[in-house]
N, C-alpha and C positions, 0 to 999 in steps of 0.2 A: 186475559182479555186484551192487553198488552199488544200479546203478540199475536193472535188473533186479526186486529186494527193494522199490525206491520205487515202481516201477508195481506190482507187486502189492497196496501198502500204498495205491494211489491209487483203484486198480480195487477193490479189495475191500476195505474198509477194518475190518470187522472179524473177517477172517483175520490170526493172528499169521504172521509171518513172521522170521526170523533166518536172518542172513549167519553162515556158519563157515568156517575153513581148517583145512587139516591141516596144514599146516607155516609158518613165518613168519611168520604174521599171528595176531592174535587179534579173534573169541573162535574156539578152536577147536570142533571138534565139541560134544566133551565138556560145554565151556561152554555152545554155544547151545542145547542140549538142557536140560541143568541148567536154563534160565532159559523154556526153552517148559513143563517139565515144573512149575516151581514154577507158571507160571500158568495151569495147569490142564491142559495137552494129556495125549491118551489115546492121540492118534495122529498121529507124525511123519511125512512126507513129506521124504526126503532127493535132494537133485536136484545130482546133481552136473555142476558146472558145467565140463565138458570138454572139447575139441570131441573129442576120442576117449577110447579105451577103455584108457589106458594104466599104468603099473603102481600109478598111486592109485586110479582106478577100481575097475581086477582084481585089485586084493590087499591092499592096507592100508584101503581103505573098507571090504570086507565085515569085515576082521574089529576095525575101530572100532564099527561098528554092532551087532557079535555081542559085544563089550567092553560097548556100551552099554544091547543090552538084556539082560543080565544084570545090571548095577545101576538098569536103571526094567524091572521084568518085566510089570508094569501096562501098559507102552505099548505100542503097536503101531508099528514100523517096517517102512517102505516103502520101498525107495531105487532110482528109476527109473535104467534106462540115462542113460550121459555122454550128456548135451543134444547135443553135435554129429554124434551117434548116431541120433535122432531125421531121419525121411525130412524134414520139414518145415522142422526147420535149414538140413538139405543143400539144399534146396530155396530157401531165402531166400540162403545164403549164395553159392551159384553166379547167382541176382537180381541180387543185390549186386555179384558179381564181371564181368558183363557189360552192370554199366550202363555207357552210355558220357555225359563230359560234352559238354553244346551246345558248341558251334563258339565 
């Protein structure tokens, strides 16, 4: 996810970008928002990083983000389907899964 966040910051470098977790790690949501929101954003784009749809996706994201915009109501949140959700994933990732190495 890491690195992910470094090619966005490489590609577009003046797009803010912040890493979040919902559980174990820090900064969580709550944080990386708190710190997009002091530097100015109006509008979040939340992408969660899944390769499916499963019970952080379908039920403790929507209602962190319905938690969060109730305390920034200024902002606009967005939060795409789990990435491994995405036809173009599934597509790189069965690429991937049938490269074969040279002899």
């Amino acid at each position: 996810m890491e690195a992910v966040a470094d090619r966005i910051r490489a590609d577009q470098p003046g797009r803010p970008v912040v890493c979040a977790y919902l559980e174990l790690s820090e900064p969580t949501l709550a944080q990386g928002v708190k710190s997009l929101v002091a530097a100015g954003a109006s509008r979040i784009n939340v992408v969660p990083m899944f390769l499916g749809t499963g019970k952080h996706a379908r039920e403790d994201l929507p209602l962190l983000v319905q938690e969060l915009h109730t305390l920034h109501p200024n902002v606009a949140f967005h939060v795409q389907p789990a990435i491994g959700e995405d036809p173009r994933m599934t597509a790189l990732m069965a690429s991937i899964a049938c490269e074969m190495p040279a002899p």
